[in-house]
C-alpha positions in Angstrom: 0.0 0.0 0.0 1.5 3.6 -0.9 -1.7 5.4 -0.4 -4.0 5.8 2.2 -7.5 4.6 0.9 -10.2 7.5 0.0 -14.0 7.2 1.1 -17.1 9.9 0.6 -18.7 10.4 3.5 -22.1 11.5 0.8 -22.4 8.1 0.1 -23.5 7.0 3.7 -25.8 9.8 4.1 -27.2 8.7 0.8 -30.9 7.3 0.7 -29.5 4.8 -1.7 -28.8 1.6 0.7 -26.4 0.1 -1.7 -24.0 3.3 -1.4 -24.5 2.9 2.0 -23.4 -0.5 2.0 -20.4 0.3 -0.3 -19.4 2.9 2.6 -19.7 0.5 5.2 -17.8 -2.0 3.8 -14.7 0.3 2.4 -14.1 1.7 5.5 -14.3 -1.1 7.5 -11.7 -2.4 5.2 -9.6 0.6 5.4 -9.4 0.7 8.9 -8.6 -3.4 9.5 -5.4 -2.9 7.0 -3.9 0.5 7.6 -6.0 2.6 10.1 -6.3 5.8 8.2 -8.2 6.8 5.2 -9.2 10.4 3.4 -12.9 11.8 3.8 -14.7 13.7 1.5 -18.5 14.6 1.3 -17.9 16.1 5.0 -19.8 19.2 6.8 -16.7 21.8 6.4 -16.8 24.3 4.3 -13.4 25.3 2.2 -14.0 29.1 3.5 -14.6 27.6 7.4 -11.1 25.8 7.0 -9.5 28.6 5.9 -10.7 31.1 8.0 -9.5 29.3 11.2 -6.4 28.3 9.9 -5.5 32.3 9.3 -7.0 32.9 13.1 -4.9 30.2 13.9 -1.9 31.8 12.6 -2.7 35.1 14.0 -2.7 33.3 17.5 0.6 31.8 17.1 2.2 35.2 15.8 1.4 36.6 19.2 4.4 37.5 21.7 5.5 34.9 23.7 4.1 36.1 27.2 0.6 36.9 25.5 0.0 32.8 24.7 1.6 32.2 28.2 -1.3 33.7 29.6 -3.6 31.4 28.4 -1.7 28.7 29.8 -3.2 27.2 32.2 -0.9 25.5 35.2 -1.6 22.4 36.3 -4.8 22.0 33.6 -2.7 19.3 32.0 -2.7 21.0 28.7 -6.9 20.4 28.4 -8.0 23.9 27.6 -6.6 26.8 26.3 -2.6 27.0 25.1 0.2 24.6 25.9 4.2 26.0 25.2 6.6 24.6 23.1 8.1 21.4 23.4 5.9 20.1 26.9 4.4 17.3 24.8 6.3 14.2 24.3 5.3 10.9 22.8 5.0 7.6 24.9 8.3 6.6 26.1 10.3 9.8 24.4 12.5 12.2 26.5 12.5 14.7 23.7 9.6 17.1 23.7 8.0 17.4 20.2 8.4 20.4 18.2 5.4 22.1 18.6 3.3 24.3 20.1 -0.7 24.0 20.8 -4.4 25.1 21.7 -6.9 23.3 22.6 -10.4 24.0 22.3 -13.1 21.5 24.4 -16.5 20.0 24.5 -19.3 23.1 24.6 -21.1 21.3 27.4 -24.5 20.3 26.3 -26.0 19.3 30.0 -26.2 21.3 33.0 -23.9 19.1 34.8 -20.6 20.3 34.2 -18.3 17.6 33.3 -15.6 19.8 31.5 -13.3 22.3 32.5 -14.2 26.0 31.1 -13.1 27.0 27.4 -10.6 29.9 27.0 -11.3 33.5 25.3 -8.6 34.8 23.3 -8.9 38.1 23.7 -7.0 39.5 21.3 -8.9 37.2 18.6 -12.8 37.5 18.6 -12.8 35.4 15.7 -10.7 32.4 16.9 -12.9 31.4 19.5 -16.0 31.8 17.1 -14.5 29.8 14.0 -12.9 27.0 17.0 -16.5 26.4 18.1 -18.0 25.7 14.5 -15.4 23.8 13.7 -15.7 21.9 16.6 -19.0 21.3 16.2 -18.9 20.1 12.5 -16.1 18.3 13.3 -17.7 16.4 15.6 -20.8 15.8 13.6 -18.7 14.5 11.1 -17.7 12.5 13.3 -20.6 10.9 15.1 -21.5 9.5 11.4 -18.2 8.0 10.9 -18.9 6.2 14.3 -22.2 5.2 13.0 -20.7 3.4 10.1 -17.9 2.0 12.5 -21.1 0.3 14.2 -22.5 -1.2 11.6 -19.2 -2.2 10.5 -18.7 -4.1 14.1 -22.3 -5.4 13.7 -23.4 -3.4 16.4 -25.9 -1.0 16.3 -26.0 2.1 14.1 -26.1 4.4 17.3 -24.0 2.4 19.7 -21.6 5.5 20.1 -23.9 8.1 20.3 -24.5 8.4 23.7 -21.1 7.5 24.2 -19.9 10.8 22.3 -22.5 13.1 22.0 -21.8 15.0 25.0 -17.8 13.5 25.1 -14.5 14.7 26.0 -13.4 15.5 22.6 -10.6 18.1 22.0 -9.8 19.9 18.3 -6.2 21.3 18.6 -4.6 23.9 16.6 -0.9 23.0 16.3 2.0 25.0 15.1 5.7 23.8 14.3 7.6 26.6 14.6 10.6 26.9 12.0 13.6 24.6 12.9 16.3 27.0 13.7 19.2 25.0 14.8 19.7 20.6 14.2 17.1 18.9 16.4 18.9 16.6 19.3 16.7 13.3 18.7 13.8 15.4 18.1 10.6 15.5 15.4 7.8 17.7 15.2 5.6 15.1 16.7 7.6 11.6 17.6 5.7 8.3 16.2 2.8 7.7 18.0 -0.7 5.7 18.3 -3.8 8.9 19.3 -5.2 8.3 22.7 -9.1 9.0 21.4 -11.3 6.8 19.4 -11.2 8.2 16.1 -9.5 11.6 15.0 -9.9 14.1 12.3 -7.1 16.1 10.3 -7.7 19.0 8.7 -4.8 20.5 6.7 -2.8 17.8 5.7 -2.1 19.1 1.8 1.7 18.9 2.3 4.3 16.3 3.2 5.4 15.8 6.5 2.6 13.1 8.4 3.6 9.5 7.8 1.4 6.8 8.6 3.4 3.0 9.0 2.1 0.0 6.9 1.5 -3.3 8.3 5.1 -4.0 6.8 7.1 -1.5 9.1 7.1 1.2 6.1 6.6 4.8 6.5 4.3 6.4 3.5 2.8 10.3 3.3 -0.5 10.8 4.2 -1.7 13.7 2.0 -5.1 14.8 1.3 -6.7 16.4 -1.2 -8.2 20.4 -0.5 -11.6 18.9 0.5 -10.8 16.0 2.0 -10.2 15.0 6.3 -7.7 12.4 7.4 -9.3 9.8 9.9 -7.7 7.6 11.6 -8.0 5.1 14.5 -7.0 5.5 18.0 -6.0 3.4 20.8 -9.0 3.5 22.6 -11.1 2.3 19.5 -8.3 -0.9 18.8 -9.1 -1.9 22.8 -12.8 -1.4 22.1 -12.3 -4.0 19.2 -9.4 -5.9 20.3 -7.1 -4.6 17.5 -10.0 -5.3 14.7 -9.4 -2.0 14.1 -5.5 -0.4 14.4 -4.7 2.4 15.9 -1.7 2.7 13.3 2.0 4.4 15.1 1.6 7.7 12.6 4.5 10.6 12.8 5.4 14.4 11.7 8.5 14.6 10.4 11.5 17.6 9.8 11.2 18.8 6.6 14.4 19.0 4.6 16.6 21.7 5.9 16.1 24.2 3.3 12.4 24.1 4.6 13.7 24.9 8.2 12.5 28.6 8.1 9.0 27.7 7.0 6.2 26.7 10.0 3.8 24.2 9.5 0.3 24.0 11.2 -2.4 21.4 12.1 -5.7 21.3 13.2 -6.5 17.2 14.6 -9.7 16.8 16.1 -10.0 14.0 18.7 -13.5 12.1 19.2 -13.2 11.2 22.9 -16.3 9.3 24.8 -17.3 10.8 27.9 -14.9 9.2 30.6 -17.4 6.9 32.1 -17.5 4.6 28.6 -15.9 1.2 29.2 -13.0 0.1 26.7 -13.9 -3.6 27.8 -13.3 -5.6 24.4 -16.6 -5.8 22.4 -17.7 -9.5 22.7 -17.7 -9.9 19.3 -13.8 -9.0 19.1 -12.3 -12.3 21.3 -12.6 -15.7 21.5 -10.8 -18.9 22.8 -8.6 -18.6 19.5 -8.1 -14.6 19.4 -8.0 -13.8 23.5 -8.4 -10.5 25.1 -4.8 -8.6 24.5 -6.2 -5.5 27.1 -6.7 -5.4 30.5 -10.7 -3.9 31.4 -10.6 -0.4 31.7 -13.1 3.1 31.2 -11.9 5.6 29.3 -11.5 8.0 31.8 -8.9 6.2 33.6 -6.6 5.3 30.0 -7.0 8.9 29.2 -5.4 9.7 32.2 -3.4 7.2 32.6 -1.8 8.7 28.8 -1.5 12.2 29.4 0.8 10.9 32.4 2.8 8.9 29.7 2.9 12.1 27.7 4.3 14.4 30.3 1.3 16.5 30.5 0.2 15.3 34.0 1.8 14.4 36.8 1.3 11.4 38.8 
């Protein structure tokens, strides 16, 4: 495989059943053999995408004490801004390349679960564009779930509740240009996501590699229109690896790209804490045992961000 597969999200939503079928099936496939694939038919606009990635840019170009101050100690990097190089991957030293935001669920109970989003001041229109985005993001999302389901033979809502009201997180990343050679360090060190399923918008150029089942690293580029999805760890304990959460990584660009930054905006579909990972019943069997320990998803997410260096223990 030298391409990540491409599916149309249109076709699902279609009232023709075979399309829907078709959908089903090629995703389902996608996901058992590399992970990732490339969505079009989606709910974000071209003119959304690019208007939060120039807010975006405008909130990295501020000084460095103005995005300190929407840092927020001790939060664990959940809301608001998080400095450079703080985030490592699982079992790395080096701190990643980057810098980050982090927008968060706009509660939809009135039993807080979440902690507070943060205003940019400065920006009226980055918190604005963040919360569509966040919010057709996560539509998007809830229908790529659905078709998960039906994929798993479960039912067509079996995430929904799950979700719907879920600690999901859409992050706005910047790699800063590279100014001197990195010590053992990448923009963003291989890694498996923590989440169920995430969405990437913005990934037009080189630079995210995604590994094959044969221990090969290819580009995962979309087209203009299209999201990246791929699995996280959560969803391959949900499924008992059924479905992989494939090791995926940004790489340096070649040195005479050094003075150029890149950005990213992933969105992560996270449950609401309480959801058990338990394997799916349908997922083990004398011949194919359990290869995770019962857990909810609360206690892996935290249980992660301690890996990552973002809390302590």
């Amino acid at each position: 495989m030298q391409h990540i597969p491409k599916v149309d999200l249109s076709h699902f939503l279609s009232s023709d059943l075979k399309l829907k079928i078709q959908f089903v099936s090629e995703l389902g496939a996608a996901f058992e053999e590399i992970g990732f694939v490339a969505l079009k038919g989606h709910f974000l606009s071209p003119k959304l995408m690019n208007d939060l990635y120039l807010e975006i840019k405008s909130f990295f170009n501020l000084g460095v004490e103005q995005k300190k101050s929407y840092e927020i100690e001790g939060g664990g990097g959940q809301r608001g801004y998080t400095s450079f190089g703080k985030e490592h991957a699982k079992n790395k030293k080096e701190g990643d390349l980057k810098e980050f935001w982090h927008f968060g669920q706009y509660e939809k109970s009135t039993i807080k679960k979440y902690p507070e989003n943060i205003t940019v001041n400065e920006l009226p229109k980055f918190n604005e564009l963040g919360k569509e985005t966040y919010k057709l993001l996560e539509k998007t999302a809830l229908h790529v779930l659905r078709a998960i389901a039906l994929h798993l033979e479960l039912d067509e809502q079996f995430f929904d509740s799950y979700t719907s009201n879920g600690n999901s997180i859409l992050r706005a990343i910047h790699y800063p240009p590279i100014l001197e050679e990195p010590k053992n360090a990448v923009r963003a060190s291989a890694h498996g996501d923590i989440n169920l399923i995430t969405l990437l918008m913005g990934a037009q150029g080189k630079g995210l590699q995604v590994m094959t089942n044969q221990g090969d690293w290819i580009d995962a580029i979309a087209e203009p229109n299209e999201l990246i999805i791929n699995m996280g760890d959560m969803m391959s304990r949900l499924t008992n690896n059924k479905l992989k959460s494939t090791l995926h990584q940004v790489v340096n660009p070649p040195k005479f790209s050094w003075s150029s930054s890149r950005y990213s905006i992933p969105f992560f579909m996270h449950p609401e804490a309480e959801m058990s990972l338990n394997c799916l019943p349908n997922c083990f069997s004398d011949k194919k045992p359990k290869k995770y320990e019962d857990i909810t998803a609360g206690a892996f997410l935290n249980q992660r961000l301690i890996e990552l260096g973002l809390f302590k223990k």
